[in-house]
Each structure stands twice: as C-alpha cells, then as structure tokens.
N, C-alpha and C positions, 0 to 999 in steps of 0.2 A: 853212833847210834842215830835212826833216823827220827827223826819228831812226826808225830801224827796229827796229822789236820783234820779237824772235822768236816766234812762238806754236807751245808745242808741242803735238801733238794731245793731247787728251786720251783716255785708258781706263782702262780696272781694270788694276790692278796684279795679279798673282800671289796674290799673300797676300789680297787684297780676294775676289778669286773662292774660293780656299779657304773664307774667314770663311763668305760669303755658302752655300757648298754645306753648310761643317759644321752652320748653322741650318735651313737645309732640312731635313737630316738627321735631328736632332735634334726639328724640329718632326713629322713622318714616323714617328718613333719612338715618341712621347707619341700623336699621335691614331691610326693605323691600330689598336691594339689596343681603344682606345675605340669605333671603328666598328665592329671585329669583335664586340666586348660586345653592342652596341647590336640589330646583328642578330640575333644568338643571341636577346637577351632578348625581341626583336618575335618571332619566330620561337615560341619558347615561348608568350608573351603569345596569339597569333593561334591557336595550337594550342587551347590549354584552350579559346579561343572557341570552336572550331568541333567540341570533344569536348561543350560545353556543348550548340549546338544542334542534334548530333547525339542529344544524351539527351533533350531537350523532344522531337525527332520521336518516337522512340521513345515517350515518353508519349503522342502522340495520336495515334503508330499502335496501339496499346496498347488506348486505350480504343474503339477504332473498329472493331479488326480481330475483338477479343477472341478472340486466338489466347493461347495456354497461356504461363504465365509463362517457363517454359524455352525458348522460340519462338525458333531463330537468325535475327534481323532480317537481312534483308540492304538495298545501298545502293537496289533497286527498290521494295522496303517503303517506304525514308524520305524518298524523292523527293519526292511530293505532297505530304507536311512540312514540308518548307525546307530538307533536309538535303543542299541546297547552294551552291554559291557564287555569286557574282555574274554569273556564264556559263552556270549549269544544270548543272554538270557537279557529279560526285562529291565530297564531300567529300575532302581527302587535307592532309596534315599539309605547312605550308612548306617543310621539309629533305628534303620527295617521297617521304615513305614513306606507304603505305596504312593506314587505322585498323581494329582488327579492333573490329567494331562491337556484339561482343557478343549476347546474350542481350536480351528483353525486359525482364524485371527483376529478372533473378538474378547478371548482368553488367554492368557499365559499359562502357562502348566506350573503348579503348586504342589507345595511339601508338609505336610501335617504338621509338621515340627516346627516350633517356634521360633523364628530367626533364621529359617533358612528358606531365601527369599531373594529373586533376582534384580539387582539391583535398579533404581529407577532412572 
C-alpha cells in the first residue's frame, strides 16, 4: 500500500515579501539620486558644448561679416556656422532655457542656468 504525502503549496510568506520590498527599497534609494547626478552633470557637460560652438560660429561669422566688435549676433547670424543642432534648429541649453548669445567679441554667449558656464 502506498503512503500518502501531503504537499503543501508552496509561497512567500509575509515577512519573505516584506525583506524582498525593503531591498527594493533601499536599492531605489542608493541609485535614483545617482541618476539624478548623472543627468544634471550630462546636462551641464552638453551645455558648455554647445556655448563652445556657439563662440567658434561667432568667430567665423566675425571674420566673414566684419561687423563692429560690439555687433549683437543673433541665432540667424550663426546658422550658416554650425550653430546648431543635429535637427537644424537653434541652439538652446538641455534644461530648455534660451542662451543669450552675446556680443561678437566683447561677450561670451551665456545660459540662464546656474553652473552652466564656459570655463575661464
């Protein structure tokens, strides 16, 4: 005669699913701020680029236009430049704010944003 076994189902117990939520937790904790860093600092990083080759256009609309050093460039001056992105459109800082593009060569073109700023 065969003997009968009971099989009970098996699941997570209570305390198993706690454990299991408070590492989630904890892991959530540790990296969201690091991808928040992370952004900011691409964010900054991509900015000084795109202040950097907003000043080369300005140097070779500079030497091309030979308008008066005080000359307020605008984003139609630096077009034929490069002075912009990979869609043809405007230069404009990742956190969406507009760069005021300055002067020919008595200004540096600037970014609303705090910290993002070409180096000295």
């Amino acid at each position: 005669m065969q003997k009968k076994t009971s099989r009970k189902p098996s699941a997570f117990t209570l305390m198993e699913i706690i454990i299991i939520v408070a590492i989630i937790g904890l892991l959530a904790a540790i990296a969201i701020p690091n991808f928040v860093r992370a952004k900011q600092t691409r964010d900054k990083n991509r900015c000084v680029l795109n202040l950097r080759t907003i000043e080369a256009a300005k140097a070779a609309f500079s030497k091309e236009s030979k308008k008066p050093d005080a000359y307020q460039v605008s984003a139609d001056d630096l077009y034929k430049y490069g002075a912009t992105n990979r869609m043809g459109e405007d230069l404009k800082c990742p956190a969406g704010d507009m760069y005021d593009l300055g002067t020919i060569t008595t200004k540096l073109a600037t970014c609303p944003v705090v910290g993002h700023e070409l180096p000295k």
